[in-house]
PASEBA-1860 file (N, C-alpha, C; in nm, 3 decimals):
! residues 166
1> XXXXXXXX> 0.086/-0.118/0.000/0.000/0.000/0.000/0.090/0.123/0.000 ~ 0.063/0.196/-0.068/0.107/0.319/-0.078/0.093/0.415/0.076 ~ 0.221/0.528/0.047/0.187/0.562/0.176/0.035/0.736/0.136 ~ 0.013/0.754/0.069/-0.134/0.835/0.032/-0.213/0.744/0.068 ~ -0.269/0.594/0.032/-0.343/0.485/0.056/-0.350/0.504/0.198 ~ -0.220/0.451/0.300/-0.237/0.454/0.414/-0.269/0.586/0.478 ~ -0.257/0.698/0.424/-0.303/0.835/0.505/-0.413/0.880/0.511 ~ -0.513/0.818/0.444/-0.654/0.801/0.448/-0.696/0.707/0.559
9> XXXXXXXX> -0.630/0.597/0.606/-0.695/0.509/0.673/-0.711/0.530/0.837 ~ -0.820/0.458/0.900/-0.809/0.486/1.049/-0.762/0.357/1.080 ~ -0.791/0.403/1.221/-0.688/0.260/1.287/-0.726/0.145/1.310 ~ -0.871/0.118/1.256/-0.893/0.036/1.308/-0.876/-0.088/1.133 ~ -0.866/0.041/1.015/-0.809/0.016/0.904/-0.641/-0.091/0.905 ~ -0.610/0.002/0.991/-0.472/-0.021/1.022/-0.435/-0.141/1.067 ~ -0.511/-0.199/1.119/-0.519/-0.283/1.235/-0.564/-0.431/1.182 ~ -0.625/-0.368/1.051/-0.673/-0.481/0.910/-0.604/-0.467/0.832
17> XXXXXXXX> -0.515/-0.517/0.806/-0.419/-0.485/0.665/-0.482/-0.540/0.536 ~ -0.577/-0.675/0.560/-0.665/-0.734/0.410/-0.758/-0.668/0.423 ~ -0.843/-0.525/0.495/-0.938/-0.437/0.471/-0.866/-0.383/0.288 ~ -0.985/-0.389/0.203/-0.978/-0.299/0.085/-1.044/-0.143/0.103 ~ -1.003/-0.093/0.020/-1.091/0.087/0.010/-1.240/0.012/-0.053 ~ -1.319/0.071/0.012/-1.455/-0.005/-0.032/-1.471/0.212/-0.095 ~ -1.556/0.215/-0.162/-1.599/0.377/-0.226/-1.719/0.316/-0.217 ~ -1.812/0.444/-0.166/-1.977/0.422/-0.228/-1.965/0.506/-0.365
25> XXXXXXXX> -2.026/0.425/-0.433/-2.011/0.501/-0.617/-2.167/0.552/-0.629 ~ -2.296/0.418/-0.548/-2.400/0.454/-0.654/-2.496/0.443/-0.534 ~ -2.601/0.528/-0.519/-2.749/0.547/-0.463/-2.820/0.526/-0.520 ~ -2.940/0.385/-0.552/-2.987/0.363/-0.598/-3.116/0.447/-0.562 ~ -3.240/0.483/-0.601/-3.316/0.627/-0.535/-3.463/0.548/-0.590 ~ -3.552/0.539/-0.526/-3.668/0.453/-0.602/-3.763/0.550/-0.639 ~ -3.802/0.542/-0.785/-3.890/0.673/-0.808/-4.032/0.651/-0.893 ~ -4.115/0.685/-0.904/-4.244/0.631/-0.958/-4.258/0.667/-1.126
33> XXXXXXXX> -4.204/0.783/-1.165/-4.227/0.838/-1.269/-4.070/0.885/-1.351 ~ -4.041/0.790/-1.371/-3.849/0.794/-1.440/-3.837/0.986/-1.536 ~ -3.950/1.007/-1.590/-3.891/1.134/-1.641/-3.892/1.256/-1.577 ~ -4.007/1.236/-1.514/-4.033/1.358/-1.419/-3.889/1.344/-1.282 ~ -3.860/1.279/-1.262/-3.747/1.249/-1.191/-3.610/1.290/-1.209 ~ -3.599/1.264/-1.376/-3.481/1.322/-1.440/-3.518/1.442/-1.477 ~ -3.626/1.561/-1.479/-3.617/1.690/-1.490/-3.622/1.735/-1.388 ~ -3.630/1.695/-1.264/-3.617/1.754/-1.117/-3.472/1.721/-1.106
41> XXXXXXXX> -3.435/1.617/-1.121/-3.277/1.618/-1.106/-3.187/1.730/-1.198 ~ -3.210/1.727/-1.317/-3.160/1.824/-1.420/-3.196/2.001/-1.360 ~ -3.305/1.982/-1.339/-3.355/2.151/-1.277/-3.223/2.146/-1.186 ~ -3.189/2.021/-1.068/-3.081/2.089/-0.977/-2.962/2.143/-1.027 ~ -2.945/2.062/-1.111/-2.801/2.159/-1.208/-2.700/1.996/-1.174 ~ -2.747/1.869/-1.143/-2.713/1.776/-1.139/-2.666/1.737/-1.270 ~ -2.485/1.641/-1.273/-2.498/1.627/-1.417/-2.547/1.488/-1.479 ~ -2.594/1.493/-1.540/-2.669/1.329/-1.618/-2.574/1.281/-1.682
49> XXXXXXXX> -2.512/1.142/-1.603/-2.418/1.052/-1.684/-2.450/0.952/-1.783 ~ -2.629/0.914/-1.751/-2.614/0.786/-1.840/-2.836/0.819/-1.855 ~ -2.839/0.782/-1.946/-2.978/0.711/-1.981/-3.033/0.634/-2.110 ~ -2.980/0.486/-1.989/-3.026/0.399/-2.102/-3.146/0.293/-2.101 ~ -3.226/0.229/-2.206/-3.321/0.180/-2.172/-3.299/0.043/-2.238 ~ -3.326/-0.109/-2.231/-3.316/-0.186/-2.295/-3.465/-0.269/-2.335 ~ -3.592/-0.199/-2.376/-3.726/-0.165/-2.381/-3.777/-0.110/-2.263 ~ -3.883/-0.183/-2.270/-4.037/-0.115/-2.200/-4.013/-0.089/-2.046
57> XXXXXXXX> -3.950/-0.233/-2.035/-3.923/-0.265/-1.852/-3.832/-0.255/-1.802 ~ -3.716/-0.224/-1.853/-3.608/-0.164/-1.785/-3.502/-0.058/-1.829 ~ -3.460/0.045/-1.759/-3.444/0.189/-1.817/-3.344/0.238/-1.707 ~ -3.250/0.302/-1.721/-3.126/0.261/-1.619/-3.156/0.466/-1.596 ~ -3.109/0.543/-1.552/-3.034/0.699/-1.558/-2.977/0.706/-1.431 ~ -2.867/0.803/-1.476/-2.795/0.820/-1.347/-2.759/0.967/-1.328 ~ -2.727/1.013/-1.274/-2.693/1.189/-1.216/-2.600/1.161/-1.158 ~ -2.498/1.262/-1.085/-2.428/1.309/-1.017/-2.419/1.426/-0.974
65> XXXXXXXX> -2.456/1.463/-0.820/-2.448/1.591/-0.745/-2.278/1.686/-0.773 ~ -2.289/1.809/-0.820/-2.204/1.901/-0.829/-2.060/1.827/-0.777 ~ -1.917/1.837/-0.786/-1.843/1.756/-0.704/-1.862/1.660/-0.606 ~ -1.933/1.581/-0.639/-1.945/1.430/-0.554/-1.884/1.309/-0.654 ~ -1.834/1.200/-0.571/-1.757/1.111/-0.657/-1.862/1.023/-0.648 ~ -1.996/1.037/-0.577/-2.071/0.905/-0.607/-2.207/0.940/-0.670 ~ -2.305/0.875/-0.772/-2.393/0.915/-0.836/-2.531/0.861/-0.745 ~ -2.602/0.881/-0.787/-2.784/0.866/-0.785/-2.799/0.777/-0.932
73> XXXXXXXX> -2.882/0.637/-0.942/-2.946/0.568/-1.008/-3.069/0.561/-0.978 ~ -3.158/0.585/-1.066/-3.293/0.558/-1.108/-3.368/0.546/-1.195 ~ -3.461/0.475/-1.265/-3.525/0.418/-1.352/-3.654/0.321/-1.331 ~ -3.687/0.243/-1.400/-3.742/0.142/-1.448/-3.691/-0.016/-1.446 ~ -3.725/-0.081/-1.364/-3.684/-0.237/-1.327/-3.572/-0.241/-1.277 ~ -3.568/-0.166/-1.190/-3.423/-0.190/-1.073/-3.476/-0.181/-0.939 ~ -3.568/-0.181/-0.895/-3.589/-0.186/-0.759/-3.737/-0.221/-0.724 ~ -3.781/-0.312/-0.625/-3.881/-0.361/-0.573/-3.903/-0.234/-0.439
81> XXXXXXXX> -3.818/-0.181/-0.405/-3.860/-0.074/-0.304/-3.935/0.060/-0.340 ~ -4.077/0.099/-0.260/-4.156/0.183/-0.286/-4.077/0.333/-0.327 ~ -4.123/0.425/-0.436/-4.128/0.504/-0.473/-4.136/0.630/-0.374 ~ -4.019/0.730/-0.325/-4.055/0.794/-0.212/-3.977/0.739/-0.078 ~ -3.919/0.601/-0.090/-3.912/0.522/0.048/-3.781/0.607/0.111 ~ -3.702/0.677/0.032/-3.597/0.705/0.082/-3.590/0.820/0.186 ~ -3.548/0.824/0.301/-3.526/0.942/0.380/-3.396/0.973/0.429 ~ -3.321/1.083/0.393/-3.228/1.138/0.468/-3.075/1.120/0.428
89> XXXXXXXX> -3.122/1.131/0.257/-3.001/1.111/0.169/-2.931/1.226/0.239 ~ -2.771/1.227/0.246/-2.726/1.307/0.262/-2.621/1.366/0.144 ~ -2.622/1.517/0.173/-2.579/1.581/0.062/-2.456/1.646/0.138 ~ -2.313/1.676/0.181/-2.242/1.757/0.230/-2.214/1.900/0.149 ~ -2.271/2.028/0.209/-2.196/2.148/0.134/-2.082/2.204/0.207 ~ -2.000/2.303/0.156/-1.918/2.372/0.233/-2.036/2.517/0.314 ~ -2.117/2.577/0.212/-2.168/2.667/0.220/-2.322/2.663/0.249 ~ -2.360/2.630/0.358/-2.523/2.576/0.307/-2.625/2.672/0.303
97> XXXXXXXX> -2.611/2.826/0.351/-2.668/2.922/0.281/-2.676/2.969/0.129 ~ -2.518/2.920/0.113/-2.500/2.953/-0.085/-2.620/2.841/-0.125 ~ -2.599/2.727/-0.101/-2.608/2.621/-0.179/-2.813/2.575/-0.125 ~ -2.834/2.652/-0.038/-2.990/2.616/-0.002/-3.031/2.751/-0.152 ~ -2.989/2.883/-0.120/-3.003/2.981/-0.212/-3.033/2.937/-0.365 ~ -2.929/2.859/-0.431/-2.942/2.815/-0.516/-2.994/2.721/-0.562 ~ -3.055/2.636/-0.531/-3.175/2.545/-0.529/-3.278/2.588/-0.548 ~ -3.302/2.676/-0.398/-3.412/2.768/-0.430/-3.435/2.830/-0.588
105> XXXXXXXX> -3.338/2.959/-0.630/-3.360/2.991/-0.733/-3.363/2.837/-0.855 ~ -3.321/2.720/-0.843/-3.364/2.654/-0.938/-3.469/2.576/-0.972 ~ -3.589/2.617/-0.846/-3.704/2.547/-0.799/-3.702/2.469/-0.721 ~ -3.621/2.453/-0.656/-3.663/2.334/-0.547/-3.721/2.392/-0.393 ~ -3.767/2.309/-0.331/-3.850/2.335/-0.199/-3.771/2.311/-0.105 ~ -3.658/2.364/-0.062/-3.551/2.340/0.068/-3.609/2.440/0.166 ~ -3.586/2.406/0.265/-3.640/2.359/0.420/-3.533/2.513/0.454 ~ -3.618/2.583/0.552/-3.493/2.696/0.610/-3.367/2.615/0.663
113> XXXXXXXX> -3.281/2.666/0.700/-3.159/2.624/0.746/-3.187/2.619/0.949 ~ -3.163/2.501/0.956/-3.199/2.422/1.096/-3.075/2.359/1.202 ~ -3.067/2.352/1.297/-2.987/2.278/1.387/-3.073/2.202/1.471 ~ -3.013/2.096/1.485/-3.099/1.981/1.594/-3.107/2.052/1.727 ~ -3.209/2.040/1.799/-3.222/2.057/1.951/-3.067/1.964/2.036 ~ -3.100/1.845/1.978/-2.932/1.752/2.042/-2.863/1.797/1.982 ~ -2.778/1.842/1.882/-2.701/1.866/1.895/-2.592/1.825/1.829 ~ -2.650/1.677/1.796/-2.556/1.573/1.728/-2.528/1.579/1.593
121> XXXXXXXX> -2.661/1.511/1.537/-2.709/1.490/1.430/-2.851/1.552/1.442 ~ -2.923/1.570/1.316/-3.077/1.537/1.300/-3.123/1.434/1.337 ~ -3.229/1.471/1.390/-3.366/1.347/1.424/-3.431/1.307/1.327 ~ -3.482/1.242/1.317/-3.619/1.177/1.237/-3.748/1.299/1.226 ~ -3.819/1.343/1.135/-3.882/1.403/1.142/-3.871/1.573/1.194 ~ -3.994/1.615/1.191/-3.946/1.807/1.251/-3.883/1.842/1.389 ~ -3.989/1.777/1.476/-4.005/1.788/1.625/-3.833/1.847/1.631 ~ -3.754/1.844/1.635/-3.658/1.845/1.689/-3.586/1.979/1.675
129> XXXXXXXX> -3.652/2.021/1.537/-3.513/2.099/1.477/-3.534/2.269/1.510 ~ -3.447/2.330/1.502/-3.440/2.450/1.597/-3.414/2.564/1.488 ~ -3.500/2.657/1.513/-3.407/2.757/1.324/-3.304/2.823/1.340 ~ -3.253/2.831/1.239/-3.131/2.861/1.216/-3.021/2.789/1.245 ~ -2.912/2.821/1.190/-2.762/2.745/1.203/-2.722/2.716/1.344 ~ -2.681/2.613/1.342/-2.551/2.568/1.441/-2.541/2.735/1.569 ~ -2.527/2.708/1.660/-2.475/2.750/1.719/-2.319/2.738/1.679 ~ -2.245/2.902/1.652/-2.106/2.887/1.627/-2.082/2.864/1.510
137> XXXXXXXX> -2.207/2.825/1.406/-2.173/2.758/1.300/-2.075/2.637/1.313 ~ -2.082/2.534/1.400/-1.967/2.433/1.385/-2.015/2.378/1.249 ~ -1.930/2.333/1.221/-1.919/2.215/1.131/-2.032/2.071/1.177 ~ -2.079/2.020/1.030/-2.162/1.915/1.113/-2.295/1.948/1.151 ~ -2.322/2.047/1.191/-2.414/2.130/1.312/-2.552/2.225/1.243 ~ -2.522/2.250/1.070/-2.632/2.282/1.073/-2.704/2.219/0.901 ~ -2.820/2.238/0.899/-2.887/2.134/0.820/-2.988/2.215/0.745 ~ -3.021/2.147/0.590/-3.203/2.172/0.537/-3.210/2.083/0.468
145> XXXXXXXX> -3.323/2.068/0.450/-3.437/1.957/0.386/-3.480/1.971/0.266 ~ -3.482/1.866/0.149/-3.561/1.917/0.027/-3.657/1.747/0.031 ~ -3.722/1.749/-0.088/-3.746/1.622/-0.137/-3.764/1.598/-0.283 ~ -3.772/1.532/-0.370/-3.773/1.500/-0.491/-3.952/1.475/-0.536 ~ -3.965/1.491/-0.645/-4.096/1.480/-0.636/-4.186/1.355/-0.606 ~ -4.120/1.201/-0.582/-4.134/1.127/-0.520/-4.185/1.116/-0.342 ~ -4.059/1.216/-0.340/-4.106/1.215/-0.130/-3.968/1.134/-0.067 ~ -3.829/1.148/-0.228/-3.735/1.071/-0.152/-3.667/1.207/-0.051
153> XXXXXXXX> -3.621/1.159/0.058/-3.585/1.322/0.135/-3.414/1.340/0.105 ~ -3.391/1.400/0.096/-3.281/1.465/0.130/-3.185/1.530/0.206 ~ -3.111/1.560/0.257/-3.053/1.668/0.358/-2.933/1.729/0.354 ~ -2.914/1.871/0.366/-2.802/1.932/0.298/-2.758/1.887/0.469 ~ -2.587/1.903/0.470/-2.537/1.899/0.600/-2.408/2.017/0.559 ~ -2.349/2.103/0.628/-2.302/2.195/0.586/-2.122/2.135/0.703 ~ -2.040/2.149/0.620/-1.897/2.095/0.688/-1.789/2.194/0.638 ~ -1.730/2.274/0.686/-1.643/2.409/0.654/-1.509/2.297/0.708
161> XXXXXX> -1.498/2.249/0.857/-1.351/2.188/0.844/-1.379/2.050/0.870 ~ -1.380/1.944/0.828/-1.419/1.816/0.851/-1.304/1.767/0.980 ~ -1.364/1.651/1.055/-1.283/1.633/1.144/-1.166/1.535/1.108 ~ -1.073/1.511/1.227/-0.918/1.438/1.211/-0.984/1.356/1.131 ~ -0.890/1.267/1.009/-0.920/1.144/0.999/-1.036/1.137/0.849 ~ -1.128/1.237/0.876/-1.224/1.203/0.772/-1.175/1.306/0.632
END
């Protein structure tokens, strides 16, 4: 292993030497209506890598969020899971005022900018969430909500210095 290879890893990496780099590449996203799906994705300014169909019943497309190394798949005959089922994709920005802003102006329905009551993470559902940013703005700490026209959810998470290690 290279030593860049090893400067990514934690210790418990370390500690596994036959651990491989596993990457998440693909989010599979379950959606009811394949086109209307790909013009809500396209409205985000998402770029479209692939749409292919091999007839009636199965139909592949894929996107990719602005600098992210892993895509969104959805279509036609790839998934037995309900349309909508997804909650709490996460999206990391540096800026999540820029980046809620701009959504907005591209139509989408994002959620004001929120911090959990804990503190941690987000909860499940509203109950929890408190307006406005992070106290301090930490990193991690503050959040908004969109959904796709499905009802898959989303969540911006806003990270200015990521912590040791990650």
């Amino acid at each position: 292993m290279s030593s860049t290879q090893a400067e990514g890893r934690s210790s418990a990496e370390a500690l596994e030497p036959d651990l491989m780099d596993m990457k998440l590449e693909v989010i599979l996203v379950p959606v009811d209506d394949v086109d209307r799906a790909k013009e809500f994705y396209e409205m985000l300014g998402w770029r479209l890598d692939a749409d292919f169909a091999t007839g009636e019943d199965f139909r592949v497309v894929q996107f990719t969020p602005p600098g992210s190394a892993a895509s969104i798949i959805f279509g036609k005959g790839l998934t037995s899971a309900a349309p909508g089922s997804l909650d709490g994709l996460q999206l990391t920005v540096y800026d999540i005022d820029a980046t809620r802003a701009a959504l907005v102006r591209r139509g989408a329905d994002v959620s004001e900018v929120f911090h959990d009551a804990g503190g941690v993470f987000h909860h499940a559902g509203t109950e929890a969430r408190v307006p406005g940013p992070a106290p301090d703005r930490t990193s991690y700490g503050s959040f908004a909500s969109f959904s796709d026209p499905d009802g898959n959810g989303w969540m911006l998470q806003e990270i200015k210095e990521r912590l040791p290690g990650r």
